[in-house]
DOFI-871074 format. One line per 8 residues: number of its first residue (from 1); their letters; for each residue x, y, z of C-alpha. Coordinates in Angstrom, 1 decimal, always signed. Each point is the difference from the previous one (the first is absolute). Layout:
residues N
NUM	A	X Y Z | ...
end
This chain:
residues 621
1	XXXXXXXX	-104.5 +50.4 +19.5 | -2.0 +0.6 -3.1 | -1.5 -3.8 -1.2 | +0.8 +0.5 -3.1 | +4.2 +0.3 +1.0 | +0.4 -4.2 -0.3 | -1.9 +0.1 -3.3 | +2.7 +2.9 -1.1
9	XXXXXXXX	+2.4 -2.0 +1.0 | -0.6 -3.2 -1.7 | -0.5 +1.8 -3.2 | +3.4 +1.9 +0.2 | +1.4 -3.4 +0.3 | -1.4 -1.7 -2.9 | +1.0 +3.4 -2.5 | +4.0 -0.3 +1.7
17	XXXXXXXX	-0.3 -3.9 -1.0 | -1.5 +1.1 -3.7 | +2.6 +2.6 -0.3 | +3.1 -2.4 +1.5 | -1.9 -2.6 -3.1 | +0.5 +2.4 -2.3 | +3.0 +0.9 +0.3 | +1.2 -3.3 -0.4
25	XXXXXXXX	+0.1 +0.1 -3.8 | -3.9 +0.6 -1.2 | -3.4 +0.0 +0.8 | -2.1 -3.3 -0.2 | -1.9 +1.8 -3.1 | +2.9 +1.2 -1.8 | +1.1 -3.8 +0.5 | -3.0 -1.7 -1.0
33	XXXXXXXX	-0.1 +2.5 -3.2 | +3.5 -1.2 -1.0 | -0.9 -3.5 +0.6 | -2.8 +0.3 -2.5 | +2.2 +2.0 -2.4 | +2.3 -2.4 -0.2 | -2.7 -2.7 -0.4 | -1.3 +2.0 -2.8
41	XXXXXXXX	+3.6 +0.9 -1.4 | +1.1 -3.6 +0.2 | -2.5 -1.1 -2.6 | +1.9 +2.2 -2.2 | +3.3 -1.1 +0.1 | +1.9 -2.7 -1.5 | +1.6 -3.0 +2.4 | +4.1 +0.1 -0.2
49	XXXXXXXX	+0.6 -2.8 -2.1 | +1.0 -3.1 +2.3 | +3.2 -1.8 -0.5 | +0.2 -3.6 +0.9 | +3.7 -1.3 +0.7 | +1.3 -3.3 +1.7 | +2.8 +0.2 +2.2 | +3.5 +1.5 -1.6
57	XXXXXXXX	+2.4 -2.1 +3.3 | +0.2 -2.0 +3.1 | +2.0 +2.4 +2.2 | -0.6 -1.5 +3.7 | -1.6 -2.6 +1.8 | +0.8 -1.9 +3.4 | -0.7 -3.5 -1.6 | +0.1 -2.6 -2.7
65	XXXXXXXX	-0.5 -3.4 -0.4 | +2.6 -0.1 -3.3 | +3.2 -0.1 -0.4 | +2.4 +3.1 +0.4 | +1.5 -0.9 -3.4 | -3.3 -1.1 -1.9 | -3.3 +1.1 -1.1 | -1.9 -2.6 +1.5
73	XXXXXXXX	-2.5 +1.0 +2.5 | +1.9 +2.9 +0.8 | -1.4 +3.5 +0.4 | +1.3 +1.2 -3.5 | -2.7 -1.7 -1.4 | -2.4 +2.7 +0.6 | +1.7 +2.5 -2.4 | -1.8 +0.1 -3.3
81	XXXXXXXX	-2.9 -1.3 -1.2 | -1.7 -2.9 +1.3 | +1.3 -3.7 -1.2 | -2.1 -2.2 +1.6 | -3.4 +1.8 +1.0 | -2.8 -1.7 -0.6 | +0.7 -3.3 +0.8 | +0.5 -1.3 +2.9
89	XXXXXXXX	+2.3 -2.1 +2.0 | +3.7 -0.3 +1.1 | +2.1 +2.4 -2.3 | +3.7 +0.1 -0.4 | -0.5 +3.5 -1.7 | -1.8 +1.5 +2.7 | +1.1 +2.0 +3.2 | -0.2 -2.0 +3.5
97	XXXXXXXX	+0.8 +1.2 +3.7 | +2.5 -2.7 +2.1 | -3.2 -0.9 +2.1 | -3.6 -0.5 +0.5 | -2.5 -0.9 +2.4 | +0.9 -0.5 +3.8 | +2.5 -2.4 -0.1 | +3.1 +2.2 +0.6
105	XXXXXXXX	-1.1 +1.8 +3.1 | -0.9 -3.3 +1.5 | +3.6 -1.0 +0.1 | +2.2 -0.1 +2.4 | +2.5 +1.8 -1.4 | -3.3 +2.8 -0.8 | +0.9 +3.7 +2.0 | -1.9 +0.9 +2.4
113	XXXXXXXX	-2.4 +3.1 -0.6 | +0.2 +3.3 +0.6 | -2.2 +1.9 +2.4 | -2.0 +2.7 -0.8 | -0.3 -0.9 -3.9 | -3.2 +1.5 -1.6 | -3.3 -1.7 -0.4 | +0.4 +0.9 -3.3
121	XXXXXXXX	+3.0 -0.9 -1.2 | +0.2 -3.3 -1.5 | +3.1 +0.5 -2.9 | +2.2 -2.9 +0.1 | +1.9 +0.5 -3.3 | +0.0 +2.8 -2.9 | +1.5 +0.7 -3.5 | +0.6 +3.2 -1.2
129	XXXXXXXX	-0.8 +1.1 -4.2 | +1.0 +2.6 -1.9 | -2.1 +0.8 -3.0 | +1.1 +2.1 -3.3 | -2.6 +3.0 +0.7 | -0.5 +2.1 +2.7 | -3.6 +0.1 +0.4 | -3.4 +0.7 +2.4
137	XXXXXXXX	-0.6 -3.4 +0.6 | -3.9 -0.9 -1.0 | +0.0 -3.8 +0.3 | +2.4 -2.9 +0.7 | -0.6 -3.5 -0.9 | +2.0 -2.6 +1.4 | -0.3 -3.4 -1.9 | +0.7 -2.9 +2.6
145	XXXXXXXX	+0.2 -3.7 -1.4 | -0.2 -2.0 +2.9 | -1.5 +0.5 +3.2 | -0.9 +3.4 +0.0 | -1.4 +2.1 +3.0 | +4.0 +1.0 +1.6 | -0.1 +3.6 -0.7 | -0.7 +2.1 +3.0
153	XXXXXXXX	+1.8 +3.7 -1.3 | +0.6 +1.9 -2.8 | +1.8 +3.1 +0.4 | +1.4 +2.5 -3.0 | +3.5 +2.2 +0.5 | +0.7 +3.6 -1.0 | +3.7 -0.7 -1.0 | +0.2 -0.4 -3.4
161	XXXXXXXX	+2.9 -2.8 -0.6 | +1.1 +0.7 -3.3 | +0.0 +3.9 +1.1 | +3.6 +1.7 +1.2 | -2.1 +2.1 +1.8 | -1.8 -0.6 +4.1 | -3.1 +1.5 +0.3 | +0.1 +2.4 +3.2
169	XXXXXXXX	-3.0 -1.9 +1.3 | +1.0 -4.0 -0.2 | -2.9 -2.0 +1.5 | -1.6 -3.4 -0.6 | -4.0 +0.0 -0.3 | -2.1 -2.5 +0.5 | -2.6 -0.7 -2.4 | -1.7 -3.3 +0.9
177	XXXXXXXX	+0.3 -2.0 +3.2 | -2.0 -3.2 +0.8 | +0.3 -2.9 +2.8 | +1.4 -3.6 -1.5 | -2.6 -2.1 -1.5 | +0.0 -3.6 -0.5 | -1.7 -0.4 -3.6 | -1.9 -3.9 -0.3
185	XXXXXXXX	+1.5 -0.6 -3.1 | +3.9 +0.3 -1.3 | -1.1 +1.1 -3.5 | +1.1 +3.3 -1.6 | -1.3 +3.1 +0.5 | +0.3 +4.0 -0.7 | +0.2 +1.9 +2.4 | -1.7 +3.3 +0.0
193	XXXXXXXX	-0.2 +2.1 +3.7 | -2.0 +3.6 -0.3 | +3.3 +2.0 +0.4 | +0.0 +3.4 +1.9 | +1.2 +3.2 -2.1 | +3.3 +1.5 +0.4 | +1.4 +3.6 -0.1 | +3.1 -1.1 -1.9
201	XXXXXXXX	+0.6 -2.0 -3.4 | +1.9 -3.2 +0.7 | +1.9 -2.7 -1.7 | +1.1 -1.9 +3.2 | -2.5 -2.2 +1.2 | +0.3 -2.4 +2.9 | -1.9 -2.9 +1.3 | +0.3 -1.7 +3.1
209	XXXXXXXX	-1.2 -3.7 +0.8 | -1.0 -2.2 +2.7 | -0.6 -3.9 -0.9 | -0.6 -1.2 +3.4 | -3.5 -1.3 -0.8 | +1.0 -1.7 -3.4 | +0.5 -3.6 -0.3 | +2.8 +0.3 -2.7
217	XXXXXXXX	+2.5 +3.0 -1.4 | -2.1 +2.6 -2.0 | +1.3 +0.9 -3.5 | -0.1 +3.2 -1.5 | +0.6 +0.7 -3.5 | -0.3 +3.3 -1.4 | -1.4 +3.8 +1.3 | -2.0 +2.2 -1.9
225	XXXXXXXX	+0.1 +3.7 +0.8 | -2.6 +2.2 -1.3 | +0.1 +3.5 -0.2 | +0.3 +4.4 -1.0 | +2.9 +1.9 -0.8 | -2.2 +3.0 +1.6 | -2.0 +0.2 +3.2 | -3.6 +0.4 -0.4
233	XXXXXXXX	-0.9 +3.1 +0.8 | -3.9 -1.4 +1.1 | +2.0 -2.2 +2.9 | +1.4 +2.7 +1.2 | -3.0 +2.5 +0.0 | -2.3 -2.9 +2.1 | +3.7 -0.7 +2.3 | -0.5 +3.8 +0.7
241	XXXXXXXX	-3.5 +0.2 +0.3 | -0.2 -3.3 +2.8 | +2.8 +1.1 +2.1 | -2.0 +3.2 +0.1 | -2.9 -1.9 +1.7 | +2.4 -0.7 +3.1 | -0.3 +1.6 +3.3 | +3.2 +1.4 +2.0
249	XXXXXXXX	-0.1 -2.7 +2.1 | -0.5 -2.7 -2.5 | +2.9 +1.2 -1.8 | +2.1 +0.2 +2.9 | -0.9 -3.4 +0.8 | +0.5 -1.8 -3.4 | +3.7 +1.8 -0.4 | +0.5 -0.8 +3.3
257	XXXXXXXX	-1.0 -3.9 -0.8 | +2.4 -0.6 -2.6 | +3.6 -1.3 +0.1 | +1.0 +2.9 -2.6 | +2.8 +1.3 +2.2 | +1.3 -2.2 +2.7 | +2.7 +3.1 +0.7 | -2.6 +2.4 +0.4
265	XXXXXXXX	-1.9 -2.7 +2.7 | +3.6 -1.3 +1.8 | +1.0 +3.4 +0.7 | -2.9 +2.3 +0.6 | +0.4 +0.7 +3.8 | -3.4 +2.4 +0.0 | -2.1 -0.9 +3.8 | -3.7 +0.6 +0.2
273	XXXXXXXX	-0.1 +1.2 +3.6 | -3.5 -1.7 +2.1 | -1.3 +0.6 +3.6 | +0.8 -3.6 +0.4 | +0.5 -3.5 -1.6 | -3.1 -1.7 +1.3 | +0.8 -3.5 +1.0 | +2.8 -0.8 -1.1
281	XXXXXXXX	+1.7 +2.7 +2.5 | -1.3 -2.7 +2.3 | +1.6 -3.4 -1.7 | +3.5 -1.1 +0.7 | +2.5 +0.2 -2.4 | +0.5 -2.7 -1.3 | -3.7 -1.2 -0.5 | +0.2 +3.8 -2.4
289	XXXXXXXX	+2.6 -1.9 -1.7 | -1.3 -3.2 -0.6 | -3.2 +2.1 -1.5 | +2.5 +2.0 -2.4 | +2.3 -2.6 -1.1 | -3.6 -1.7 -2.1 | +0.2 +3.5 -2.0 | +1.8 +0.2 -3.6
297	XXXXXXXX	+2.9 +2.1 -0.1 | -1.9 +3.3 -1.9 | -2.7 -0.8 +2.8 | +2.9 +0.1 +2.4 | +1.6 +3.4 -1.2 | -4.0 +1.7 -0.4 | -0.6 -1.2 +3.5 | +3.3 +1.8 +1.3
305	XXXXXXXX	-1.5 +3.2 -1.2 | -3.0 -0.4 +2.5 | +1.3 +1.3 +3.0 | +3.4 -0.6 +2.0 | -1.3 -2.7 +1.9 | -0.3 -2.0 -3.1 | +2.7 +1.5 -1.8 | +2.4 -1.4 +2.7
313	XXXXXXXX	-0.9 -3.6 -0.5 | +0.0 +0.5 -3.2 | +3.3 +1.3 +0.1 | +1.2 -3.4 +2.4 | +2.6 -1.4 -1.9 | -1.8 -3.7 +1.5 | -2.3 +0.8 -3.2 | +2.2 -0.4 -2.5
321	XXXXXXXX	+1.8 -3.3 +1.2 | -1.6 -1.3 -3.1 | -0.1 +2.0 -3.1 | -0.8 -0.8 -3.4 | +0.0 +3.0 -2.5 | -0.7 -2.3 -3.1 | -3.5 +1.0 +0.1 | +1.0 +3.8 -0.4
329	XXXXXXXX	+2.7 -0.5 -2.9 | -1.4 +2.4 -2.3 | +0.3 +2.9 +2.5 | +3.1 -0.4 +2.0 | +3.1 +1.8 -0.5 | +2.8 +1.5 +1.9 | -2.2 +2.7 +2.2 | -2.0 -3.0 +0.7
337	XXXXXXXX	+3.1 -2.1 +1.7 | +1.2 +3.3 +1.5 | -3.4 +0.6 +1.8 | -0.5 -3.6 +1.1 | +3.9 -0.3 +1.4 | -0.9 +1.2 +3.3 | -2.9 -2.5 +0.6 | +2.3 -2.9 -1.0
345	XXXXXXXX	+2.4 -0.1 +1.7 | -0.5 -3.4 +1.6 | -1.6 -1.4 -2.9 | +0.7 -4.0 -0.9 | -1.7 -0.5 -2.9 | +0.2 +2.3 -3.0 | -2.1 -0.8 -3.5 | +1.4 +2.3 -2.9
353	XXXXXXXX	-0.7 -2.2 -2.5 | -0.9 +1.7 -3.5 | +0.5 +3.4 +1.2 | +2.3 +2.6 -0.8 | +0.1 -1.1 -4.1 | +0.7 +3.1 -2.5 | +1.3 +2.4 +2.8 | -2.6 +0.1 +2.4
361	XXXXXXXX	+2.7 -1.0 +2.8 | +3.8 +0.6 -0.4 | +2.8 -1.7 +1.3 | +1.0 +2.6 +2.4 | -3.8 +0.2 +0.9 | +0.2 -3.4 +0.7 | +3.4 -0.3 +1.9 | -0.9 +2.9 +2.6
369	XXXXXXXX	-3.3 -2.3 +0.9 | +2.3 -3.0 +0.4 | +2.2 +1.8 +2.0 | -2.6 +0.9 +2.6 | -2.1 -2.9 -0.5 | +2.1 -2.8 -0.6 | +1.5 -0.8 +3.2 | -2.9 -2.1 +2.0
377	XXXXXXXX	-1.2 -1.8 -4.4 | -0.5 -3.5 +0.5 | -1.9 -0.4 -3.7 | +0.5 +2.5 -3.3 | -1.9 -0.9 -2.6 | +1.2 +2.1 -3.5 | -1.4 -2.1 -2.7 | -0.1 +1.4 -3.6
385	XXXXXXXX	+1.9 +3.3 +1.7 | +1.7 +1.6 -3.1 | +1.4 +2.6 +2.2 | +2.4 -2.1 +1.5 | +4.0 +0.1 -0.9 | +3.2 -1.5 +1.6 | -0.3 +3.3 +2.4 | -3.4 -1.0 +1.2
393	XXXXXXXX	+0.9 -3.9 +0.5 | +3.3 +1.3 +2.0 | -2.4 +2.5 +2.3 | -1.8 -3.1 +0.8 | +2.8 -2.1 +1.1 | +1.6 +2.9 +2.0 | -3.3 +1.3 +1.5 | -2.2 -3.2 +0.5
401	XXXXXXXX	+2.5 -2.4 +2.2 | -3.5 -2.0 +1.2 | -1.4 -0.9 -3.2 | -1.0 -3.2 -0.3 | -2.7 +0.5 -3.6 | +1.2 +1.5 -3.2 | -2.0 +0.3 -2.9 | +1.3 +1.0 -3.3
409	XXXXXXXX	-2.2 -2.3 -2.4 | +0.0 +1.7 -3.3 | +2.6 +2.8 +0.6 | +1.6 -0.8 -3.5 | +1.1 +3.5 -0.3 | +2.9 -0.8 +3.0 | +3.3 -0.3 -1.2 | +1.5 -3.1 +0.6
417	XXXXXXXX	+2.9 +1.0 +2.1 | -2.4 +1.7 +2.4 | -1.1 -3.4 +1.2 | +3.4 -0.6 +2.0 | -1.1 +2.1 +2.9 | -2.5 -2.4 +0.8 | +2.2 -2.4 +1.2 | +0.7 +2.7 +3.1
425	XXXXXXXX	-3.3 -0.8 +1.4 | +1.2 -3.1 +1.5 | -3.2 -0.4 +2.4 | -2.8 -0.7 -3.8 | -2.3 -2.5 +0.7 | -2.2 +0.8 -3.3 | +1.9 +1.1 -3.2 | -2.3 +0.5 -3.7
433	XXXXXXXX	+2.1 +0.8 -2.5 | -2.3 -1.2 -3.0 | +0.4 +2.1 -3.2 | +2.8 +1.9 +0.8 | +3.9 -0.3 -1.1 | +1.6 -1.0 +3.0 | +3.0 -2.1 -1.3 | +2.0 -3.2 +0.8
441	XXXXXXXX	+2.7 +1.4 +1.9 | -1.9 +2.4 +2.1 | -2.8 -2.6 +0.9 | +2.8 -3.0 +1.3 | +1.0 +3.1 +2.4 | -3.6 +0.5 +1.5 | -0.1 -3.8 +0.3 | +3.0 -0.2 +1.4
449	XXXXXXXX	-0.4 +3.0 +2.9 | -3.7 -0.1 +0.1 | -0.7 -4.0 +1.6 | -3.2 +0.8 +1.8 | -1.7 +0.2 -3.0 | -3.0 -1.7 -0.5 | -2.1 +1.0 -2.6 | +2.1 +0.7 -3.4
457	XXXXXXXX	-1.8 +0.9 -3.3 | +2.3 -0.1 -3.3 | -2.6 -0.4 -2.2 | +0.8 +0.9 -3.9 | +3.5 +1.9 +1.3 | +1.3 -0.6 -3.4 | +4.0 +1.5 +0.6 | +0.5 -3.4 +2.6
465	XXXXXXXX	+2.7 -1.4 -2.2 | +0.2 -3.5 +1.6 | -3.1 -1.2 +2.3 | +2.3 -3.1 +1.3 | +2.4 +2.3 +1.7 | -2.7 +1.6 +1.4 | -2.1 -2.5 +1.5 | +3.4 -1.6 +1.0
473	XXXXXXXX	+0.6 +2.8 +2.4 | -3.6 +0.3 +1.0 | +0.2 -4.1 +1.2 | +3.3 +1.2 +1.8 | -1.0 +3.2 +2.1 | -3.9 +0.5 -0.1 | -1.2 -3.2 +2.4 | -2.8 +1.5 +1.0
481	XXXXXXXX	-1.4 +0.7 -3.4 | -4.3 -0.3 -0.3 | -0.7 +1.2 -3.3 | +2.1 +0.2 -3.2 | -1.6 +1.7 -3.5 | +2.5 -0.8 -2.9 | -3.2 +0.4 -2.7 | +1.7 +0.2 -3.3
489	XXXXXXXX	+3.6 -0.4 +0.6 | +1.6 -1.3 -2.9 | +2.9 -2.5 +1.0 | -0.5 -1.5 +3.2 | +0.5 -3.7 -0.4 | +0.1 -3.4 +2.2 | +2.8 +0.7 +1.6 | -1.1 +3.6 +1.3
497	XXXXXXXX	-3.3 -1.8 +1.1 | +1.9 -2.4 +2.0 | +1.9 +2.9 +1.8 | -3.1 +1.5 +0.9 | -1.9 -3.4 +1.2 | +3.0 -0.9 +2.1 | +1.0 +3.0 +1.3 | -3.1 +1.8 +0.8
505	XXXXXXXX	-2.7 -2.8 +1.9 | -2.5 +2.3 +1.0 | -0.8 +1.6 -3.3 | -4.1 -0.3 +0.3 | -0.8 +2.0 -4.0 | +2.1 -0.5 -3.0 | -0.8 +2.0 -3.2 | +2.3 -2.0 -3.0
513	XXXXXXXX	-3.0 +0.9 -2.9 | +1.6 +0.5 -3.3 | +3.3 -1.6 +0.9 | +1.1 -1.1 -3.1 | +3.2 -1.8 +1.0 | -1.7 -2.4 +2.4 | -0.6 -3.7 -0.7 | -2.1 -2.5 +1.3
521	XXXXXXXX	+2.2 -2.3 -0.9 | +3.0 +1.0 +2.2 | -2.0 -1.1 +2.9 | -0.1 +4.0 +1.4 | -3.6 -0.4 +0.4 | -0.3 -2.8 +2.2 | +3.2 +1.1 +1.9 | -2.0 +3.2 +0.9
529	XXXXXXXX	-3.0 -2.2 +1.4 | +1.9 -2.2 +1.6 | +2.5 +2.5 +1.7 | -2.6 +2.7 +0.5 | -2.8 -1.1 +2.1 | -1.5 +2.8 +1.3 | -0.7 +1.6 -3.4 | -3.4 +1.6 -0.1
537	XXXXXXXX	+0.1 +2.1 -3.7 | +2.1 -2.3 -2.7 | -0.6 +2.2 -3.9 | +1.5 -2.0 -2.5 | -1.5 +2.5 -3.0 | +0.3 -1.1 -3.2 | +2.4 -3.0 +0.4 | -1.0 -2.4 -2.8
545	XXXXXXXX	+2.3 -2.8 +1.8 | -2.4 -0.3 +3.2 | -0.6 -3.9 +0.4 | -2.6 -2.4 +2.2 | +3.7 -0.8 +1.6 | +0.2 +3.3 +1.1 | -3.7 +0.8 +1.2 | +0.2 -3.8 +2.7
553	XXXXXXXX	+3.5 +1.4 +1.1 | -2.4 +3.7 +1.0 | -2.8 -2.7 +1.2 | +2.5 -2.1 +2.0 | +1.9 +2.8 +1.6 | -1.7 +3.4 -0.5 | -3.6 -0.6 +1.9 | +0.2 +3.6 +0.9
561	XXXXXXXX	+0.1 +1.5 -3.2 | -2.6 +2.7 -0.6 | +0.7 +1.7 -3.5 | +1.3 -2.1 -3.1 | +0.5 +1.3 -3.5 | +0.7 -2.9 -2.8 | -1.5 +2.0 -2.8 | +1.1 -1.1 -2.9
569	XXXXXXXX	+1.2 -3.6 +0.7 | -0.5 -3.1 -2.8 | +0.5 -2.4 +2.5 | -1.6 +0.0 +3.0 | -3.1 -2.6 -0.3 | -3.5 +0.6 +2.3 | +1.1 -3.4 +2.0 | +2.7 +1.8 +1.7
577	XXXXXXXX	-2.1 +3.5 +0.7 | -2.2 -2.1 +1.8 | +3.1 -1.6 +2.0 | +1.1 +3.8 +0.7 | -3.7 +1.2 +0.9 | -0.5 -3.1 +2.9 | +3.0 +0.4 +1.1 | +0.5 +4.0 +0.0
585	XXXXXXXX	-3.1 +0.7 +2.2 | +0.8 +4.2 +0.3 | +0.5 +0.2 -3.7 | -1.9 +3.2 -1.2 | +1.5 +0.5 -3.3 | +0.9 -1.9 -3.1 | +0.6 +1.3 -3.3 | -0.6 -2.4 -2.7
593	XXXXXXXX	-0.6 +2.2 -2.4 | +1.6 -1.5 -3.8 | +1.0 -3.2 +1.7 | -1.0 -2.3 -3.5 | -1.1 -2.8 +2.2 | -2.2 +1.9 +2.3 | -3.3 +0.7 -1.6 | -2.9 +1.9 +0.8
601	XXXXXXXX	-1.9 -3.3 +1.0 | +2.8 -0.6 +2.0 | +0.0 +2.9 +1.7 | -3.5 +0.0 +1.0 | -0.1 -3.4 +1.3 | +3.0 +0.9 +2.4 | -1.9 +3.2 +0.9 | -2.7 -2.3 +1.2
609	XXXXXXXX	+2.1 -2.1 +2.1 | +1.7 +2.4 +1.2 | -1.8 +3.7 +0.0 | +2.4 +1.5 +2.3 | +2.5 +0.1 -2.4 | -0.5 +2.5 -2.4 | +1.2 -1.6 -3.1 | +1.1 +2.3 -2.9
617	XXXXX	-0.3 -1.0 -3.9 | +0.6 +2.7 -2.5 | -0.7 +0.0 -3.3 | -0.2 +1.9 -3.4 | -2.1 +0.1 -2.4
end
């Protein structure tokens, strides 16, 4: 053989590569020449104009301190320009999310996690704005008042709301995504991430939150969206021109690393065939499984692509025991559910929350999973799932006779007659129901057929006619009652208190903040300590009839207590906090922020004493 054959051979390889290269779209020179065209070219041309706009509408979010019925700290506040922005401090006019720092997950009543969730995933909470212009978003400033550093997503929508029209292609981009910081200092800031271009004009913008690392509620006041009516044709030019730069392999590989289409990854069925599978042909089964159970679900579906030794445990139905979709909302839909229906079949806890809004999932979609799926679901979590009708809540009662967990915090968009199927899932153990429209009659039926419960949420379910009645039944048929949330309910009095102390002794977290009707006066307070001993999370929000009387009764009685909220009392003195802190030696928690009597001197000589406690004291300035 002629030496000069391997030398021929390499160089026929390198001109198929450069031909294959070319053939892509252009040659490297023709690129670079257009690159420098443009440069040139760009010098010439006139910017679009920018338009600057604040947000038009509030038209979703899964949280808010406020009152359904009010504009105080409720999410509405972020329409329009900004009202507060720049000071700083605790805001009436601003927007605020029900919770902040740790405090919640450390409950008892707290849900367990989910397996499996991303590393990067850390959205608690989101609102959803709508602004007057579609546009190609070139900056976003968010102005935060107090204790900034929440924001961890920011995502932009193709649909147009005020359009009768659905774009072909609906999607959610992300623009900006950050881990949760915890800022040193509470005091306003604006908020300015470098955003990533989009390939579509916008005027539905999103943002998602996580306050676990703050010490108090952030406060948002206004959005400002910055942007062209027209796409710059020099972004697009230099998007060509880099995705150019990509080899085969590396373009295979990033498409193949995205969550773009979670159909396209459940059901591709496509086998690379090997020799062998190394070691792991060697490892018993269920050391493979312990192994794939650590990977995210895309990882999961990439990895069943490998090779069928991997694409059978993959496959196991033991992997999806456990499955929370929340991270994934903005890509599932119905082909989705239909590809994951055979995996799932003996799946026990299912997170849909947030997904399927504007049509992504349909009710059909979602009753033919339920029908396969539902049989073996101990836990269905559905929170802020707009989806959901009367039809959807009757699948789940027919199909799920196990449950034991169901979620529908801020489902406003259910009717309220839908809520009477609930009360067919006699077996409930957890119940959230806060935000939505579930009425008086309906809810005295789940009490009555649904006794096991033990963790209820009724916070600001504004159609409850009469609170009394209700917690009148709950002292008569849910004994074994742990946690109660009746945040914002407007007419519960004494004598519905009473009920609940009486009837339910090993309530352990009690939520009655901004419960107007309640008196100190009437005694309910201290009938609570006395009867209610094993109470652990006591918030008393915004109850300006809070006395020393009250606070020895929590010392005397309550030495568990963990979590108290007074804010806004006028009469509780720093004589009986320190009766409360020695006696109360697990207390965590204590909200004293706009208590008149409880200065900041006051608060730092208590934090001091006692510098487990973390001691709260808001203010405004």
């Amino acid at each position: 053989m002629s030496p000069m054959f391997p030398m021929l051979t390499v160089l026929s390889m390198f001109y198929y590569m450069c031909l294959r290269r070319r053939a892509r779209t252009a040659t490297r020179g023709e690129m670079l020449n257009s690159r420098r065209a443009i440069e040139t070219n760009s010098r010439t041309l006139s910017m679009p104009a920018e338009i600057v706009q604040y947000a038009k509408e509030v038209v979703d979010f899964s949280s808010h301190y406020g009152s359904e019925n009010s504009m105080s700290y409720t999410m509405w506040n972020l329409a329009w320009t900004p009202s507060v922005y720049p000071s700083s401090g605790d805001f009436t006019q601003t927007a605020v999310f029900r919770t902040y720092g740790s405090w919640w997950e450390k409950c008892s009543s707290a849900p367990l996690p989910f397996n499996r969730t991303p590393l990067d995933f850390y959205s608690q909470e989101y609102v959803e704005l709508v602004f007057e212009q579609p546009v190609y978003p070139t900056a976003i400033h968010v102005l935060e008042t107090y204790h900034p550093g929440a924001i961890v997503k920011i995502l932009a929508c193709s649909a147009n709301p005020y359009s009768h029209s659905t774009p072909a292609d609906l999607r959610w981009e992300t623009m900006w995504s950050g881990k949760p910081v915890k800022i040193s200092s509470p005091q306003a800031r604006q908020f300015t991430p470098c955003i990533k271009e989009i390939s579509f004009p916008t005027n539905l913008i999103r943002l998602e939150i996580n306050s676990s690392l703050l010490e108090y509620y952030t406060e948002l006041d206004a959005v400002e969206l910055h942007g062209v009516k027209e796409r710059p044709m020099l972004s697009f030019k230099k998007a060509a021109i880099d995705m150019s730069d990509l080899d085969e392999e590396d373009f295979d590989d990033k498409d193949g690393g995205e969550v773009d289409n979670l159909s396209r990854q459940f059901g591709s069925t496509y086998l690379k065939e090997w020799p062998n599978n190394g070691y792991f042909d060697k490892l018993p089964y269920e050391i493979i499984q312990l192994i794939v159970s650590h990977l995210t679900l895309p990882d999961l579906c990439r990895l069943a692509q490998t090779c069928k030794l991997f694409h059978r445990h993959c496959y196991d139905p033991l992997q999806y025991i456990h499955l929370s979709l929340q991270p994934y909302w903005a890509k599932l839909n119905d082909s989705s559910l239909e590809y994951l229906q055979t995996r799932c079949t003996l799946v026990r806890w299912l997170n849909l929350s947030w997904t399927g809004n504007r049509g992504f999932i349909s009710v059909p979609g979602f009753s033919r999973f339920l029908k396969v799926c539902g049989s073996e679901l101990v836990r269905l979590e559905l929170a802020c799932g707009h989806f959901l009708n009367e039809a959807c809540l009757e699948i789940i009662a027919e199909m799920c006779p196990n449950l034991q967990e169901l979620n529908l915090a801020s489902c406003d968009k259910l009717q309220p007659q839908a809520f009477n199927h609930i009360s067919k899932v006699c077996g409930l153990r957890r119940l959230i129901l806060y935000r939505t429209k579930v009425e008086q009659t309906a809810l005295l039926s789940i009490l009555n057929f649904c006794a096991e419960l033990q963790h209820l949420n009724l916070g600001s379910c504004v159609k409850i006619e009469d609170y009394d009645v209700i917690a009148s039944m709950m002292g008569a048929k849910c004994k074994n009652l742990r946690s109660l949330d009746l945040w914002r309910c407007k007419n519960i009095t004494e004598n519905g208190v009473a009920e609940l102390a009486s009837g339910c002794p090993l309530l352990e977290e009690l939520d009655l903040g901004w419960c107007p009707t309640l008196q100190s006066s009437t005694g309910c307070f201290a009938n609570l300590a006395r009867k209610l001993p094993n109470l652990r999370k006591l918030f008393l929000t915004a109850n300006r009839t809070i006395c020393d009387a009250d606070i020895e009764e929590l010392a005397a009685n309550c030495t568990h207590l963990q979590h108290l909220d007074i804010l806004g009392t006028r009469m509780v003195s720093p004589t009986a906090l320190r009766k409360l802190l020695k006696s109360c030696k697990e207390l965590a928690l204590l909200d004293v922020s706009f208590c008149s009597q409880i200065d900041n001197s006051v608060v730092q000589e208590l934090n001091s004493s006692f510098p487990n406690v973390f001691i709260k004291k808001s203010f405004t300035q």
